[in-house]
N, C-alpha and C positions, 0 to 999 in steps of 0.2 A: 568711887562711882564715876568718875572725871575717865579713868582709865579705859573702863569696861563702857562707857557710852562712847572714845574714838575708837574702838575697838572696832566696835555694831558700827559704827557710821563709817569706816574703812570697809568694814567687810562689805557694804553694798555699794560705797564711792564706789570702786576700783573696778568691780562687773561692769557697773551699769558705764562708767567711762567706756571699758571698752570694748562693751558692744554698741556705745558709740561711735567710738574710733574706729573701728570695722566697721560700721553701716558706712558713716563718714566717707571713708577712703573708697568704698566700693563704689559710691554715690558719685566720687567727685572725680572717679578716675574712667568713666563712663562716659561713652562718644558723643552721647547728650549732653551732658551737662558743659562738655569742652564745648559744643555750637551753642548752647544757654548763654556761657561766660563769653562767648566772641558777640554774640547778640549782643548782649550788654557792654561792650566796648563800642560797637555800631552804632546805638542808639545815643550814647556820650559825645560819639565825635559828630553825628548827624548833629545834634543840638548844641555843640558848637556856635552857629550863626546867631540861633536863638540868643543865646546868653552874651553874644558880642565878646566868645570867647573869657570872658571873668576869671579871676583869680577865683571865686568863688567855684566857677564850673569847673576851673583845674582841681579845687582842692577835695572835689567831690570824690572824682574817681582816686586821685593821689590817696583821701583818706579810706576810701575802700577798699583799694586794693593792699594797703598796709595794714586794715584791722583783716582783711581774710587769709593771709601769705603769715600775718604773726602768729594767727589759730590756727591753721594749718601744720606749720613747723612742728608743735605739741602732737596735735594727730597722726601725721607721718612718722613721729618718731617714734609715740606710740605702739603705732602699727610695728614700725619695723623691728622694734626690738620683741612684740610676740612674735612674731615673722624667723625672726633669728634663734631665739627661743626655741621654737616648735622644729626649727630644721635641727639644732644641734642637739635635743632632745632625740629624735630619730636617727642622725647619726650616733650619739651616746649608745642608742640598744644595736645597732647595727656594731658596731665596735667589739660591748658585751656579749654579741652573740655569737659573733665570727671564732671559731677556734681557732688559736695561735695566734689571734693578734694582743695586744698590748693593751691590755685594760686603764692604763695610765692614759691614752687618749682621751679615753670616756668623759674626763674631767677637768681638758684642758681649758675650757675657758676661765678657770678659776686662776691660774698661773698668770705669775709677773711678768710682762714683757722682758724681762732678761730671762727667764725660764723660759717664756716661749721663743725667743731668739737661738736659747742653746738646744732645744729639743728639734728646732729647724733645721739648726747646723746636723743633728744625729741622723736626722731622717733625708737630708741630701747626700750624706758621706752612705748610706746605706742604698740611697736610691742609686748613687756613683757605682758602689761597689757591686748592684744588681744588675746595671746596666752592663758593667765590664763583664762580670760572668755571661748574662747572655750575649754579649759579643765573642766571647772567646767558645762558647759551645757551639752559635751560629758557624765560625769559622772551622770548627773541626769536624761539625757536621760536613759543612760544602767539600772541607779537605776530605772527608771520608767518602764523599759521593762522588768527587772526583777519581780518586782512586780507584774505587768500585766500577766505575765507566769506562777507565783503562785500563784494568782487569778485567772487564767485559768482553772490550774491544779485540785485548790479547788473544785470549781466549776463542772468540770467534774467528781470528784469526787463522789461530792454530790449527782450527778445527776442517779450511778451505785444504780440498783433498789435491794433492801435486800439479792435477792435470790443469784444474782450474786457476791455482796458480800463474801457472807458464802459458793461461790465454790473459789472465787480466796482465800480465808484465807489459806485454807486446803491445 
């Protein structure tokens, strides 16, 4: 019973977190709430004189701004790992759908950084060897279009009848 009750109380922690943690981050990342939180840095330093500056008035904001920045770190990360989640989820079917790419993509985040280290060296030696080829077609391209322009030129050349010639010479 012990089991199947953290079961039910995980199944609705973990939502209702984080569609906390998404209002949260939406809430806090909002150009109001940044003049909110500078207000309330203003109104600490104005009151200041009041308090004859106290240890007690430093340890106000000092402990505020400690219990917000520690809650905080959990929410951001939260966030960011569905954030990362949801993009590598969409690159995953982007991978699986593309013909001829490498379905072994799809599920690289599961790999050990020495797997992901060697699968980087494959995909640089490939991206090497991509580049060199379109450098080498670029060049025989330009070499073929050069030629083509002085075979052009021959060409119309050739074709300048005797007389007109013997006035361009002179």
């Amino acid at each position: 019973m012990t089991g199947h009750s953290d079961t039910s109380k995980k199944g609705k922690l973990f939502p209702a977190f984080s569609k906390f943690a998404q209002a949260t981050a939406a809430w806090t990342g909002h150009p109001v709430t940044f003049l909110l939180a500078l207000g309330v840095v203003l109104v600490w330093i104005v009151s200041g004189p009041i308090f004859n500056y106290s240890d007690t008035w430093q340890l106000v904001i000092n402990t505020g701004t400690t219990i917000i920045t520690f809650l905080m770190v959990f929410l951001i990360q939260n966030t960011q790992n569905r954030d990362i989640l949801t993009v590598q989820l969409k690159l995953s079917e982007l991978v699986l759908a593309m013909q001829g790419a490498e379905n072994r993509f799809a599920a690289i985040e599961d790999l050990s950084d020495e797997e992901l280290a060697h699968l980087h060296e494959e995909c640089r030696v490939r991206a090497e060897h991509t580049l060199s080829h379109i450098e080498q077609r670029k060049g025989e391209r330009e070499a073929s279009q050069s030629n083509s322009k002085n075979h052009q030129t021959k060409a119309a050349a050739s074709q300048v009848k005797p007389a007109e010639r013997s006035t361009h010479t002179h």
